[in-house]
N, CA, C and O atoms as a Maestro MAE file, in Angstrom:
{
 s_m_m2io_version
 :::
 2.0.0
}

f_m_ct {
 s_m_title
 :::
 protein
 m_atom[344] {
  # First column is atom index #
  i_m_mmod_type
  r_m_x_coord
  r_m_y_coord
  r_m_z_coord
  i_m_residue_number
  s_m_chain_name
  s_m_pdb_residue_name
  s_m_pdb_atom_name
  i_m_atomic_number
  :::
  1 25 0.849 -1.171 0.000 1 A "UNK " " N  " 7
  2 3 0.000 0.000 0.000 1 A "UNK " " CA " 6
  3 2 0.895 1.235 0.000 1 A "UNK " " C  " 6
  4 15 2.009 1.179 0.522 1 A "UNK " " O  " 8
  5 25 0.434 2.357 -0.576 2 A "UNK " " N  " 7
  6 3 1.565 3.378 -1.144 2 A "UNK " " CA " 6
  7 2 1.056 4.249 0.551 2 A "UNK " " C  " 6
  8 15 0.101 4.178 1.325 2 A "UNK " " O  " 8
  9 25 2.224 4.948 0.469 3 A "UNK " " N  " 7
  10 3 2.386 5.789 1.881 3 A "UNK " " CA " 6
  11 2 2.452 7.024 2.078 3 A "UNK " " C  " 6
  12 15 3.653 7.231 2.255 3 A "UNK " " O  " 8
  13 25 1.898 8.005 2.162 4 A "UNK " " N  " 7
  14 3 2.272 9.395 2.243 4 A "UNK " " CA " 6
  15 2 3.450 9.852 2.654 4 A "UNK " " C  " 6
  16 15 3.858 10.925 2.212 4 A "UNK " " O  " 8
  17 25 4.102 9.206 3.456 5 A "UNK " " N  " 7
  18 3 5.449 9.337 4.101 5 A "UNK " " CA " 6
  19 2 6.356 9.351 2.876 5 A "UNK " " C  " 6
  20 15 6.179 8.677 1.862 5 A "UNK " " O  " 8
  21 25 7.746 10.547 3.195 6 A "UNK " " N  " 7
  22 3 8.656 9.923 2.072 6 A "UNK " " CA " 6
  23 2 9.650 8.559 2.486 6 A "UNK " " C  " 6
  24 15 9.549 8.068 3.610 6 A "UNK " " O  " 8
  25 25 10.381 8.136 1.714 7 A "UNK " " N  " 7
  26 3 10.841 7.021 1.253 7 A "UNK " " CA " 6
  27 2 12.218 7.668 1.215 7 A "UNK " " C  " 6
  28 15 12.473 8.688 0.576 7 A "UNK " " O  " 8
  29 25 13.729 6.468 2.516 8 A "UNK " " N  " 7
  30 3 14.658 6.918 1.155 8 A "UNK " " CA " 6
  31 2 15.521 5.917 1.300 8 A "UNK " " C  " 6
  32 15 15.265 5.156 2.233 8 A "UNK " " O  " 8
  33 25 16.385 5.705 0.717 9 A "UNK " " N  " 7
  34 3 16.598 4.611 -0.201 9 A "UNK " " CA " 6
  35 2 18.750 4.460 0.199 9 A "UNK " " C  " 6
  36 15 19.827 5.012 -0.029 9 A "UNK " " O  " 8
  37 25 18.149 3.362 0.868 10 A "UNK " " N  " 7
  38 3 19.334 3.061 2.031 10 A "UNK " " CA " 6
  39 2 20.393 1.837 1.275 10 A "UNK " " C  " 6
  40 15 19.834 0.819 0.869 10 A "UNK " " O  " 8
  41 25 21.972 1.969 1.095 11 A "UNK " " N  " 7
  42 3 22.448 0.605 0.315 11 A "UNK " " CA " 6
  43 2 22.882 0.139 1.003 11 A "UNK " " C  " 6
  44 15 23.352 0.910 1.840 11 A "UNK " " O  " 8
  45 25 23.172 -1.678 1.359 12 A "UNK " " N  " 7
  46 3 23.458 -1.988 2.219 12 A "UNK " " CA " 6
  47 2 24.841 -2.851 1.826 12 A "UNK " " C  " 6
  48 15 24.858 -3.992 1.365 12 A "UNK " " O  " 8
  49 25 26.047 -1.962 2.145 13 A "UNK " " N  " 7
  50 3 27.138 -2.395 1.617 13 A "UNK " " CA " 6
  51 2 27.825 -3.477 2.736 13 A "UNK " " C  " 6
  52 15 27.309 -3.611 3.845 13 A "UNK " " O  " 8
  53 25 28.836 -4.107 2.402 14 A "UNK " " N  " 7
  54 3 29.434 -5.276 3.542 14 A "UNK " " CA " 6
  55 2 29.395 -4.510 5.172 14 A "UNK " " C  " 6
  56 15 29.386 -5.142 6.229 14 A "UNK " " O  " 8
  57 25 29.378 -3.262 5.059 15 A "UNK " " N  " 7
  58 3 29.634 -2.736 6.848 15 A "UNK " " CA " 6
  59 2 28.165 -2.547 7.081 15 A "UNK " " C  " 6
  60 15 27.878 -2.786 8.254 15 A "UNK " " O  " 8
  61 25 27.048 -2.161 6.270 16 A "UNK " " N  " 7
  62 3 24.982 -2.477 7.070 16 A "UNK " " CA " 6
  63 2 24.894 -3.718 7.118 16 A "UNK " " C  " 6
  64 15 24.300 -4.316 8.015 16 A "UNK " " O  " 8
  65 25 25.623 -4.392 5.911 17 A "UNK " " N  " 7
  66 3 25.423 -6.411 6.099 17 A "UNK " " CA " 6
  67 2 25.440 -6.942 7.067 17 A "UNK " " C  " 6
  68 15 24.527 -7.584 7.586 17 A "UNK " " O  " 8
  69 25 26.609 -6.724 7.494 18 A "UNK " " N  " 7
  70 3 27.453 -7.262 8.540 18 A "UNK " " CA " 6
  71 2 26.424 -6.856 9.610 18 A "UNK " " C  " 6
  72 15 25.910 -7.760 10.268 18 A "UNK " " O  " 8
  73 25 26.027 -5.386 9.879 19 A "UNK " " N  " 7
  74 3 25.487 -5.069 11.066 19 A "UNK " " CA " 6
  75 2 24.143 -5.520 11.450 19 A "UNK " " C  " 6
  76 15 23.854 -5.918 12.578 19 A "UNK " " O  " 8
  77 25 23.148 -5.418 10.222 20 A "UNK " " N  " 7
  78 3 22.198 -6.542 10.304 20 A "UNK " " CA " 6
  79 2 21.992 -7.798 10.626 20 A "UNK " " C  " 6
  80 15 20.987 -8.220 11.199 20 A "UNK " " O  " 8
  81 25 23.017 -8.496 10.241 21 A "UNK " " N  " 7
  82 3 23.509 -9.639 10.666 21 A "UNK " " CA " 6
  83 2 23.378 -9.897 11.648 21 A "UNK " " C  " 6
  84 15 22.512 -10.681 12.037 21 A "UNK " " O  " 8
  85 25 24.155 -9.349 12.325 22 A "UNK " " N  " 7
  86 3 24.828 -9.394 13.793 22 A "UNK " " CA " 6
  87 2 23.412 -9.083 14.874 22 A "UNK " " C  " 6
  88 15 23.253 -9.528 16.011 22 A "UNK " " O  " 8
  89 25 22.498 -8.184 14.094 23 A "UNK " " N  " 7
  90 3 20.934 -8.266 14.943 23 A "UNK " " CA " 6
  91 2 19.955 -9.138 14.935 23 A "UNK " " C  " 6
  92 15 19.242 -9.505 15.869 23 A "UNK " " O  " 8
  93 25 19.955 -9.580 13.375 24 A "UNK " " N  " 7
  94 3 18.812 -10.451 12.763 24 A "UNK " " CA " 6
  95 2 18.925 -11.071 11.715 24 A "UNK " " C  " 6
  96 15 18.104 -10.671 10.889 24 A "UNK " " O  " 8
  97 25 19.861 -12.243 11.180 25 A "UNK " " N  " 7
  98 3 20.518 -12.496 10.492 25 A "UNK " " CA " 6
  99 2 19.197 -13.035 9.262 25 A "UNK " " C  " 6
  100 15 19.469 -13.277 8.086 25 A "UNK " " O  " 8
  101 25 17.855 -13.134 9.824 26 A "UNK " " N  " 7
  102 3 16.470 -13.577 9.013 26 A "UNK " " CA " 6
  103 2 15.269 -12.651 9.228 26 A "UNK " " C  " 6
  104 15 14.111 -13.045 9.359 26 A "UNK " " O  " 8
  105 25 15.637 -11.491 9.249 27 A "UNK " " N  " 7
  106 3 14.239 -10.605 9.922 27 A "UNK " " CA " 6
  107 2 13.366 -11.074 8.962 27 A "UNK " " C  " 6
  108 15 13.708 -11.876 8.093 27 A "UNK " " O  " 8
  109 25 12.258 -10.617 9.075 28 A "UNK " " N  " 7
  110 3 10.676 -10.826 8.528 28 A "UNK " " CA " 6
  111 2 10.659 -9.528 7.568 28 A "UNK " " C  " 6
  112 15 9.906 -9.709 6.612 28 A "UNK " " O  " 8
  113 25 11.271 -8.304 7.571 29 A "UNK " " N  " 7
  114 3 11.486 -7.252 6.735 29 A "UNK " " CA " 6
  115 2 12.525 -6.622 7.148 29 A "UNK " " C  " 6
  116 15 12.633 -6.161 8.285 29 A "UNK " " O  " 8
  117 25 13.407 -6.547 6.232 30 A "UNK " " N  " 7
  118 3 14.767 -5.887 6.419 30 A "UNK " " CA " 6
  119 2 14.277 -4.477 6.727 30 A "UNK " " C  " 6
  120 15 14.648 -4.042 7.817 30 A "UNK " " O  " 8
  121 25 13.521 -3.685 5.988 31 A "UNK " " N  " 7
  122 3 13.131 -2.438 5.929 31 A "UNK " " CA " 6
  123 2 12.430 -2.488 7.928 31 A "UNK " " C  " 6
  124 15 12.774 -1.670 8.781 31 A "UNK " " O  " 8
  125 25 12.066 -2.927 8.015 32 A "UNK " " N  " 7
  126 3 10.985 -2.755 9.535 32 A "UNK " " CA " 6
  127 2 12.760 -2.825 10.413 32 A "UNK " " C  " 6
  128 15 13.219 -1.953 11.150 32 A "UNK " " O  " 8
  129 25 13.338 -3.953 10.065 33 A "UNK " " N  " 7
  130 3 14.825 -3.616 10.854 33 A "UNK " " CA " 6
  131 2 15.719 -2.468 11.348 33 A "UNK " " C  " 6
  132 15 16.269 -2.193 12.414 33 A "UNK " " O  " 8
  133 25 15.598 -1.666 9.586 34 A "UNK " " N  " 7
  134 3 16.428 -0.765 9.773 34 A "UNK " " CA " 6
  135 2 15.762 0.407 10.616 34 A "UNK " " C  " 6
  136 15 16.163 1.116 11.539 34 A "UNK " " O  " 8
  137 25 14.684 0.316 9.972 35 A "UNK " " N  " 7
  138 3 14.049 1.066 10.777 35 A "UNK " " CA " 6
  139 2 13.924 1.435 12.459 35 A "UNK " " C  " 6
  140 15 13.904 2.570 12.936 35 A "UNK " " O  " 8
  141 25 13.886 0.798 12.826 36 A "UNK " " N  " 7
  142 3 13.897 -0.059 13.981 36 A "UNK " " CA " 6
  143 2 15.117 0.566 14.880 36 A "UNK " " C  " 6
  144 15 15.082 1.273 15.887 36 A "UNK " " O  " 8
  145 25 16.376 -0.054 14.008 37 A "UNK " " N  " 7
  146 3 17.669 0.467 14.493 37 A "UNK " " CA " 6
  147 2 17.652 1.967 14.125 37 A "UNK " " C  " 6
  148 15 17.930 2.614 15.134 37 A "UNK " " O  " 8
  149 25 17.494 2.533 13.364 38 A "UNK " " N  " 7
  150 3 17.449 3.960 13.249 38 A "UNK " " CA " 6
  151 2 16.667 4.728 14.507 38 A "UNK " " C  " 6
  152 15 17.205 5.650 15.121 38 A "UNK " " O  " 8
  153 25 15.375 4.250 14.802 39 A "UNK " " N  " 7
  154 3 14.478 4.891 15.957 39 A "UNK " " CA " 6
  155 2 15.717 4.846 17.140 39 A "UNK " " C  " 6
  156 15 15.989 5.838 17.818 39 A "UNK " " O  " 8
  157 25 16.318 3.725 17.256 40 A "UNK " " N  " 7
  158 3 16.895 3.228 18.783 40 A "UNK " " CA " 6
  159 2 18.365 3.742 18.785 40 A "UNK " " C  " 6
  160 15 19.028 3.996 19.791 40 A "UNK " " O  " 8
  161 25 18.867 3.883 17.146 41 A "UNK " " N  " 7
  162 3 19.906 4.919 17.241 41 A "UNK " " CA " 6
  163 2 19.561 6.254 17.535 41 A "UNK " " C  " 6
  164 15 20.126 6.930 18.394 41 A "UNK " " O  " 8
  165 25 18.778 6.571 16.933 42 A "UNK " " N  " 7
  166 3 18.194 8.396 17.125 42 A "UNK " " CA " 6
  167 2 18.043 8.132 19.086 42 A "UNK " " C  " 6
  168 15 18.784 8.960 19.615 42 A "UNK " " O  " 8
  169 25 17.729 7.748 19.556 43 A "UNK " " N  " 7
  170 3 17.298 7.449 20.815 43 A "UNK " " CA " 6
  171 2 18.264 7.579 21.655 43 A "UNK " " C  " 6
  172 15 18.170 8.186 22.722 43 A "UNK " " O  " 8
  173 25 19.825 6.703 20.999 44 A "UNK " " N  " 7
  174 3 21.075 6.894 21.573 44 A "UNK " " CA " 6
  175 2 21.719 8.131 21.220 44 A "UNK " " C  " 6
  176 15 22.063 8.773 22.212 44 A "UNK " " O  " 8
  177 25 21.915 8.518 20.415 45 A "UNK " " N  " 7
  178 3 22.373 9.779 19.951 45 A "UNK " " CA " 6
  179 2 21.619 11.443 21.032 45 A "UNK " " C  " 6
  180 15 22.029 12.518 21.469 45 A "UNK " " O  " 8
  181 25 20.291 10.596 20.979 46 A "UNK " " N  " 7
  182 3 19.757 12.235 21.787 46 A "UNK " " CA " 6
  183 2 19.648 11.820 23.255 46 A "UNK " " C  " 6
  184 15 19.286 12.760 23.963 46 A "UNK " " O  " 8
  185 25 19.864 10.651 23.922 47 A "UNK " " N  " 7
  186 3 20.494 10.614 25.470 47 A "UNK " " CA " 6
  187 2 22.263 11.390 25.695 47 A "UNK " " C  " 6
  188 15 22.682 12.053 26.644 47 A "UNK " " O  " 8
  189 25 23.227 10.815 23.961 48 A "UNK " " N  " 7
  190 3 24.627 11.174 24.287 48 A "UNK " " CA " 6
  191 2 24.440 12.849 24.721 48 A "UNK " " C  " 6
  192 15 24.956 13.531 25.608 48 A "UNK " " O  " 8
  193 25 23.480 13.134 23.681 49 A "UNK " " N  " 7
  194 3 23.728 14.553 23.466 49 A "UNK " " CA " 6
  195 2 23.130 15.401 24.665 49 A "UNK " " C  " 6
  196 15 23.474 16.582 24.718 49 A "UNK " " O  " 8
  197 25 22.186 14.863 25.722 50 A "UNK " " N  " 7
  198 3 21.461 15.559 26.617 50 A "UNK " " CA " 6
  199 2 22.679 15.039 28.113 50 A "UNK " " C  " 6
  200 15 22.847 15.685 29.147 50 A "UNK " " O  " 8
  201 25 23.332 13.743 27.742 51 A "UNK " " N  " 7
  202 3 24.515 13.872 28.864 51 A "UNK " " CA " 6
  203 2 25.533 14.862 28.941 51 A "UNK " " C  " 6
  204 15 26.047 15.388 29.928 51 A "UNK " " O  " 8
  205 25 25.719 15.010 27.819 52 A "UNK " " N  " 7
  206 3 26.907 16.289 27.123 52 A "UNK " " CA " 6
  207 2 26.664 17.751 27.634 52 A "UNK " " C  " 6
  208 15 27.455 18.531 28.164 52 A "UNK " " O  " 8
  209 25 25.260 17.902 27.301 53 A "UNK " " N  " 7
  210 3 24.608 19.372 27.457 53 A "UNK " " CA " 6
  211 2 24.366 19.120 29.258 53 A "UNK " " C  " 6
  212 15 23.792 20.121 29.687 53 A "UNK " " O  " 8
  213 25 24.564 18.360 30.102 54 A "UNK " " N  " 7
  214 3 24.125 18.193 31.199 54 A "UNK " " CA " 6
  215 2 25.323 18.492 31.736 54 A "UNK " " C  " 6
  216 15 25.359 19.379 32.588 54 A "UNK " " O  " 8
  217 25 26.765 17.685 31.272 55 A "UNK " " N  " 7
  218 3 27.700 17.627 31.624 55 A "UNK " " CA " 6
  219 2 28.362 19.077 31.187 55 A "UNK " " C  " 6
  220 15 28.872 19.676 32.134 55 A "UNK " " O  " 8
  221 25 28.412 19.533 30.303 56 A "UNK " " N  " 7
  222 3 28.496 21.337 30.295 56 A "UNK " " CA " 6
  223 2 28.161 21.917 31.109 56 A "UNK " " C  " 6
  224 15 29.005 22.449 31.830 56 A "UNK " " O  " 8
  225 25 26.927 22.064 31.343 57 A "UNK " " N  " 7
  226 3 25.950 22.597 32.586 57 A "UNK " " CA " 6
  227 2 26.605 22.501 33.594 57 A "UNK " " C  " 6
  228 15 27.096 23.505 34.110 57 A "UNK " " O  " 8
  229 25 26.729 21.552 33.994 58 A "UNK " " N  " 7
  230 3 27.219 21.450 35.639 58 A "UNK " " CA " 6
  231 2 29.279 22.397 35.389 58 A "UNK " " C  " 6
  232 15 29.736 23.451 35.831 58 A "UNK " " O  " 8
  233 25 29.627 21.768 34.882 59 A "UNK " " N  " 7
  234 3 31.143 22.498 34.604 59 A "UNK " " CA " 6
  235 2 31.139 24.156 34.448 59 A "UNK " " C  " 6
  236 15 31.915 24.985 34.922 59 A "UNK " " O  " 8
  237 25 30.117 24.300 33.711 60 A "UNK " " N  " 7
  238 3 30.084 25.766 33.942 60 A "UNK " " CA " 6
  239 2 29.151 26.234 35.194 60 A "UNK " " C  " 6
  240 15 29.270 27.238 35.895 60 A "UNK " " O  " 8
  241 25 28.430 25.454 35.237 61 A "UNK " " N  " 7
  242 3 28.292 26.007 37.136 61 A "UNK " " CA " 6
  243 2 29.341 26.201 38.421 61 A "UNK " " C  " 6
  244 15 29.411 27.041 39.319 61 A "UNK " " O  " 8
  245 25 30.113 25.033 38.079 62 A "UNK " " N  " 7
  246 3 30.997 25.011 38.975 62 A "UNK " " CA " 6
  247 2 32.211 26.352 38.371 62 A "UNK " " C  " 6
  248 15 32.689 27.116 39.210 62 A "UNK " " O  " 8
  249 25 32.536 26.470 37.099 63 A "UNK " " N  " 7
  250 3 33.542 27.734 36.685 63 A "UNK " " CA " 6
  251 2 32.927 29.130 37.429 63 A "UNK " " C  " 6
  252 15 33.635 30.018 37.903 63 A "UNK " " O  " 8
  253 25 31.353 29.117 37.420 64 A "UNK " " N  " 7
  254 3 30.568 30.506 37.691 64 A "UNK " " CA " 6
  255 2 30.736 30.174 39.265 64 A "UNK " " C  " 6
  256 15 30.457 31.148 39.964 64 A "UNK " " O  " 8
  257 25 31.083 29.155 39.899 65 A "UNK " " N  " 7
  258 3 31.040 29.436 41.239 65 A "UNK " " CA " 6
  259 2 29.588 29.538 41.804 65 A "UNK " " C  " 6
  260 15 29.142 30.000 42.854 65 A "UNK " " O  " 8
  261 25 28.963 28.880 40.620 66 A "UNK " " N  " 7
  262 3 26.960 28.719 41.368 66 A "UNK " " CA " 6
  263 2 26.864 27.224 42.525 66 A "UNK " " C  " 6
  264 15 26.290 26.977 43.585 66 A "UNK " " O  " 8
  265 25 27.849 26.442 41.520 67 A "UNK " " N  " 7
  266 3 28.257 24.981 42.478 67 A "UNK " " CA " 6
  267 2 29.783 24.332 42.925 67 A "UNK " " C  " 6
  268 15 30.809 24.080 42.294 67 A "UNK " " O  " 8
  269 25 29.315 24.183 44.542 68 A "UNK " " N  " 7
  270 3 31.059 23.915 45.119 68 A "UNK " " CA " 6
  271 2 31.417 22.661 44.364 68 A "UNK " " C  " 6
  272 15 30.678 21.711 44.102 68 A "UNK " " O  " 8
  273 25 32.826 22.853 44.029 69 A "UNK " " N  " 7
  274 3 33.619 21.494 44.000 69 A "UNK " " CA " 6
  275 2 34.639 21.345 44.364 69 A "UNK " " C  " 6
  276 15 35.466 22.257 44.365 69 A "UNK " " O  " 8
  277 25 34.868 20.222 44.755 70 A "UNK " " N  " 7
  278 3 36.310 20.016 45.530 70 A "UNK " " CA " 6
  279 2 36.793 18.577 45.059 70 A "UNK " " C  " 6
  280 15 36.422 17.466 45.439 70 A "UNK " " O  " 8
  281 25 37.875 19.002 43.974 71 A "UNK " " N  " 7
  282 3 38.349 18.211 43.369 71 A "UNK " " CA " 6
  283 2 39.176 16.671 43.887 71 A "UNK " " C  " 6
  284 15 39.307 15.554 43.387 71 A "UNK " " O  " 8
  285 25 39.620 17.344 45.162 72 A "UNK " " N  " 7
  286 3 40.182 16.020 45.974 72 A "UNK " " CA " 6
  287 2 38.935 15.480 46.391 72 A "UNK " " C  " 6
  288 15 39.083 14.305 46.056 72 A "UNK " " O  " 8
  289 25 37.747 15.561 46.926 73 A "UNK " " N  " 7
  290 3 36.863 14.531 47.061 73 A "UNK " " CA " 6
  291 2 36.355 14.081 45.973 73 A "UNK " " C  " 6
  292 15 35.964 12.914 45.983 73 A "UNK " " O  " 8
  293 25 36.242 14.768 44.918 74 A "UNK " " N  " 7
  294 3 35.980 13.796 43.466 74 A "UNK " " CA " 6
  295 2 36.670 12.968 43.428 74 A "UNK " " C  " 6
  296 15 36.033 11.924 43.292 74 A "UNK " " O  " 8
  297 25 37.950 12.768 43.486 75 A "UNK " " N  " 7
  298 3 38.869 12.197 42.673 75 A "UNK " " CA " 6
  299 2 38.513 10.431 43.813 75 A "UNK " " C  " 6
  300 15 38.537 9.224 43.570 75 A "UNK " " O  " 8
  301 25 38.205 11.349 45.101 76 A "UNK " " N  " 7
  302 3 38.602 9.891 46.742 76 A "UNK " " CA " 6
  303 2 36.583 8.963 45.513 76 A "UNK " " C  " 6
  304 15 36.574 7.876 44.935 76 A "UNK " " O  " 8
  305 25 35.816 9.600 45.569 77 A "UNK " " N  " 7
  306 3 34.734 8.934 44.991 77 A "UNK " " CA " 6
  307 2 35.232 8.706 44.078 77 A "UNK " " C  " 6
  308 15 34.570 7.675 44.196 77 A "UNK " " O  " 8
  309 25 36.018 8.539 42.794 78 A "UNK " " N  " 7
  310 3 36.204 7.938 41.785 78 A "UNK " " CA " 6
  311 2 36.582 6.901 42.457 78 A "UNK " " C  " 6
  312 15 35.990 5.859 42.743 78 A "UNK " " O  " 8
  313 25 37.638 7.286 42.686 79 A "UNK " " N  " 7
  314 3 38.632 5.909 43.305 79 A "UNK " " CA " 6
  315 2 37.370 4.555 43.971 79 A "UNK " " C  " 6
  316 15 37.099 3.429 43.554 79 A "UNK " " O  " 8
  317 25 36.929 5.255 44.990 80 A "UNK " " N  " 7
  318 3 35.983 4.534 45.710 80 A "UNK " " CA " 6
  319 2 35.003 3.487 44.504 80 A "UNK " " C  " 6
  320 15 34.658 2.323 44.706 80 A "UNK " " O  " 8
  321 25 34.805 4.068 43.635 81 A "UNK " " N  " 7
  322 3 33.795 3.617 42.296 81 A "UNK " " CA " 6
  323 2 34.119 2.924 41.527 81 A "UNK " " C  " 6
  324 15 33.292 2.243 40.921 81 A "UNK " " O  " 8
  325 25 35.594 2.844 41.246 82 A "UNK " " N  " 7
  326 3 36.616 2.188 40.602 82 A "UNK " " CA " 6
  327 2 36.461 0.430 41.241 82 A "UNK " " C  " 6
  328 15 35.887 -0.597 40.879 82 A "UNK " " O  " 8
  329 25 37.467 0.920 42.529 83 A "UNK " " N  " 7
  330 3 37.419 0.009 43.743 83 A "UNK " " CA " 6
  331 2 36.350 -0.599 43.882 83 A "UNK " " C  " 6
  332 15 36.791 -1.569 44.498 83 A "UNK " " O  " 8
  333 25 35.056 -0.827 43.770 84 A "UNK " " N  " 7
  334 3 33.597 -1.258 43.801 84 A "UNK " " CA " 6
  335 2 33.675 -2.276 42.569 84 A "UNK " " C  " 6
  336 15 33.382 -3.471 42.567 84 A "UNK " " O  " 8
  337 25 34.129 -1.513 41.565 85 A "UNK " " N  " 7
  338 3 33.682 -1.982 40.039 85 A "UNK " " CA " 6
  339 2 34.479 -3.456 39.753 85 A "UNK " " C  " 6
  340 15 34.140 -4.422 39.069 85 A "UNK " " O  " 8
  341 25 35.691 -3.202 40.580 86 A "UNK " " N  " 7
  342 3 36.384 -4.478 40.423 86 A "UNK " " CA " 6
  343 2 35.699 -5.978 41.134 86 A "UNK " " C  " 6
  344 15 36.288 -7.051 40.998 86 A "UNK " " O  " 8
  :::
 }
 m_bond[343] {
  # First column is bond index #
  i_m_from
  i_m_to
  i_m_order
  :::
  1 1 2 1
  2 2 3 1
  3 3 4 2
  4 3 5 1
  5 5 6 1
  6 6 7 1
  7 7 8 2
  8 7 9 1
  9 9 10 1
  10 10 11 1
  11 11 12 2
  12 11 13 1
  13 13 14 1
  14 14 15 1
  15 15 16 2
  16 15 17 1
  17 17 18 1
  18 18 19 1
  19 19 20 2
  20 19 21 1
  21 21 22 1
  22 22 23 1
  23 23 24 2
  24 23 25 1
  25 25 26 1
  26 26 27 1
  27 27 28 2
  28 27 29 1
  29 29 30 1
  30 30 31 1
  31 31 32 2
  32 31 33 1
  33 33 34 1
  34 34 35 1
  35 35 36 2
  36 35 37 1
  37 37 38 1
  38 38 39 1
  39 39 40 2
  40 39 41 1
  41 41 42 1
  42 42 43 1
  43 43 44 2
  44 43 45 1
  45 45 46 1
  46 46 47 1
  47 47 48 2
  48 47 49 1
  49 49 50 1
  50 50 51 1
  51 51 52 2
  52 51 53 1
  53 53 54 1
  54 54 55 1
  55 55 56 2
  56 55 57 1
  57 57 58 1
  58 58 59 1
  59 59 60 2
  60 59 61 1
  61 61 62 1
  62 62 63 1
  63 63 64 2
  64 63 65 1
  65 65 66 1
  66 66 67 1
  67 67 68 2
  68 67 69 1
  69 69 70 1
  70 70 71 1
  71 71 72 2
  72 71 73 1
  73 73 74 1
  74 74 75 1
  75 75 76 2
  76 75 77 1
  77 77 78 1
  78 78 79 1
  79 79 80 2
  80 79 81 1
  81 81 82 1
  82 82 83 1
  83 83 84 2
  84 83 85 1
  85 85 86 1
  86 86 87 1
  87 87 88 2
  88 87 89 1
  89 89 90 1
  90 90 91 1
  91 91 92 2
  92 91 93 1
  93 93 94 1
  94 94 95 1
  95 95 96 2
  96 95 97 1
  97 97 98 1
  98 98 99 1
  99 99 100 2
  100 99 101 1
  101 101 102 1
  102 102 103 1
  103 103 104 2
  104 103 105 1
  105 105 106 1
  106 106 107 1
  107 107 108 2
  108 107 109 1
  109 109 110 1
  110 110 111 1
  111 111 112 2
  112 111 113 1
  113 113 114 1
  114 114 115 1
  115 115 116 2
  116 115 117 1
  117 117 118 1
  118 118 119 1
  119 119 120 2
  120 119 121 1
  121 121 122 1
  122 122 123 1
  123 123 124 2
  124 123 125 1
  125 125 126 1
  126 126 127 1
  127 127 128 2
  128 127 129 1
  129 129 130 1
  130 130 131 1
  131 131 132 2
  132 131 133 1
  133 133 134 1
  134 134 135 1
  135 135 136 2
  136 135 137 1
  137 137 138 1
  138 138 139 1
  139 139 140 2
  140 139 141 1
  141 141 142 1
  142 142 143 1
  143 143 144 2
  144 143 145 1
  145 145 146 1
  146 146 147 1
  147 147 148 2
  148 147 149 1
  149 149 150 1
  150 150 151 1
  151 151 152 2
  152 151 153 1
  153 153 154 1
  154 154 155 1
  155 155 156 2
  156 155 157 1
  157 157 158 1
  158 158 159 1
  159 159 160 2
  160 159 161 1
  161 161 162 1
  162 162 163 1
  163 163 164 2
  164 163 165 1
  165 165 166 1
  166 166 167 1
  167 167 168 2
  168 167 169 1
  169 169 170 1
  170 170 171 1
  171 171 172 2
  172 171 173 1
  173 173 174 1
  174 174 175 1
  175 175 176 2
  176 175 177 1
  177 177 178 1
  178 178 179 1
  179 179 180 2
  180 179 181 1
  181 181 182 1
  182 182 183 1
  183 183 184 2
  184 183 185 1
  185 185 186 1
  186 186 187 1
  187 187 188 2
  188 187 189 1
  189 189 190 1
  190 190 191 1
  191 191 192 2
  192 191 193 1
  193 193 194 1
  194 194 195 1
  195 195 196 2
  196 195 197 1
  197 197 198 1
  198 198 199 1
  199 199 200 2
  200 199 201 1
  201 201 202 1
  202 202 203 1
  203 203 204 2
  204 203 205 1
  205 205 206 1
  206 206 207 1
  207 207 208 2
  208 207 209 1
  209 209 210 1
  210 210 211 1
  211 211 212 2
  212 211 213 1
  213 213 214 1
  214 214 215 1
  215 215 216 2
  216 215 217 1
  217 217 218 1
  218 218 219 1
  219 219 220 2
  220 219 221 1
  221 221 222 1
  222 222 223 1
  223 223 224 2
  224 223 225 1
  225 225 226 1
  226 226 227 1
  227 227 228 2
  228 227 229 1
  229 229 230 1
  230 230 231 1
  231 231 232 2
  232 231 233 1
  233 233 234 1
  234 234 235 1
  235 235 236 2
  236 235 237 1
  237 237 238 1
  238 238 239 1
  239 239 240 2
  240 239 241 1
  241 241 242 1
  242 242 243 1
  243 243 244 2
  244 243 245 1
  245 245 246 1
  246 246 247 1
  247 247 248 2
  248 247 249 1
  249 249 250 1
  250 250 251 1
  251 251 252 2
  252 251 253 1
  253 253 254 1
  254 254 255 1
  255 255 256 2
  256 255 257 1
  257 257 258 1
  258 258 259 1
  259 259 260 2
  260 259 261 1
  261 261 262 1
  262 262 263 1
  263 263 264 2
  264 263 265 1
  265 265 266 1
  266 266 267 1
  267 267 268 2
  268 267 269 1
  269 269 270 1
  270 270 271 1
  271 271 272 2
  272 271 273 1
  273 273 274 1
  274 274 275 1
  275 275 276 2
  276 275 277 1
  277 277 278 1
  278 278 279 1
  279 279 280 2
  280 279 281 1
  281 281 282 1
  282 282 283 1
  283 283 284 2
  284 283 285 1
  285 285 286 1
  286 286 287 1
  287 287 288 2
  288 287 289 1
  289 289 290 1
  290 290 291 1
  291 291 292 2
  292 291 293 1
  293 293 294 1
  294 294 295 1
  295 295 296 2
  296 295 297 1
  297 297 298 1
  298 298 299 1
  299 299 300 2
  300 299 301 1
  301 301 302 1
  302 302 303 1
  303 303 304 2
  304 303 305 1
  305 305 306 1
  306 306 307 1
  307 307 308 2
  308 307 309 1
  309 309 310 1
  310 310 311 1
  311 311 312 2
  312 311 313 1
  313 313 314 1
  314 314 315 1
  315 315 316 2
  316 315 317 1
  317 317 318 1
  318 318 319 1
  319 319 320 2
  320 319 321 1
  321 321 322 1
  322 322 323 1
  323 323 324 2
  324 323 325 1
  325 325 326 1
  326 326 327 1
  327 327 328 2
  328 327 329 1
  329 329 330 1
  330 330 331 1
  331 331 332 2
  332 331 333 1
  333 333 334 1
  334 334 335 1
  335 335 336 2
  336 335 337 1
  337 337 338 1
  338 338 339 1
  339 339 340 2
  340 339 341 1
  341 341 342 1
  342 342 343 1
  343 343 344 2
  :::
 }
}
C-alpha cells in the first residue's frame, strides 16, 4: 500500500550487512529492521547529546562558582567507584 510518508533509499554495503547480521541475520522485513535500528539509534544519539549538554551545565556552574567542588573529594569517589567496580 503506497504511503504518504517519504521514502529513502538506504544501500546496504558489507559494513549495514554485517550489522544486520549481527541483529537479525532472518528478519521478517529488512526495511521494519532498519528502521527499527534507526528509531533506537536516534534514541542513543539524543540521550549522548542531553549527557553532554548536562555535563556542560554542571562544569560551567561550577567555573561561575553557582556549584562547590572540591576536586580532591571527586577524585577519593572515583577511586571509591573504581574500587567497587572491580
Amino acid at each position: 500500500m503506497p504511503t504518504p510518508h517519504p521514502r529513502i533509499q538506504v544501500t546496504v554495503d558489507g559494513e549495514l550487512a554485517e550489522a544486520l547480521d549481527a541483529v537479525d541475520p532472518h528478519p521478517q522485513s529488512r526495511s521494519r529492521l532498519i528502521r527499527d535500528l534507526a528509531l533506537r539509534g536516534a534514541a542513543a544519539a539524543r540521550a549522548e547529546r542531553e549527557r553532554q549538554e548536562s555535563s556542560r551545565a554542571f562544569l560551567l556552574s561550577v567555573v561561575r562558582g553557582e556549584t562547590d567542588y572540591d576536586p580532591a573529594a571527586a577524585a577519593d569517589v572515583h577511586a571509591e567507584r573504581e574500587a567497587s567496580a572491580e
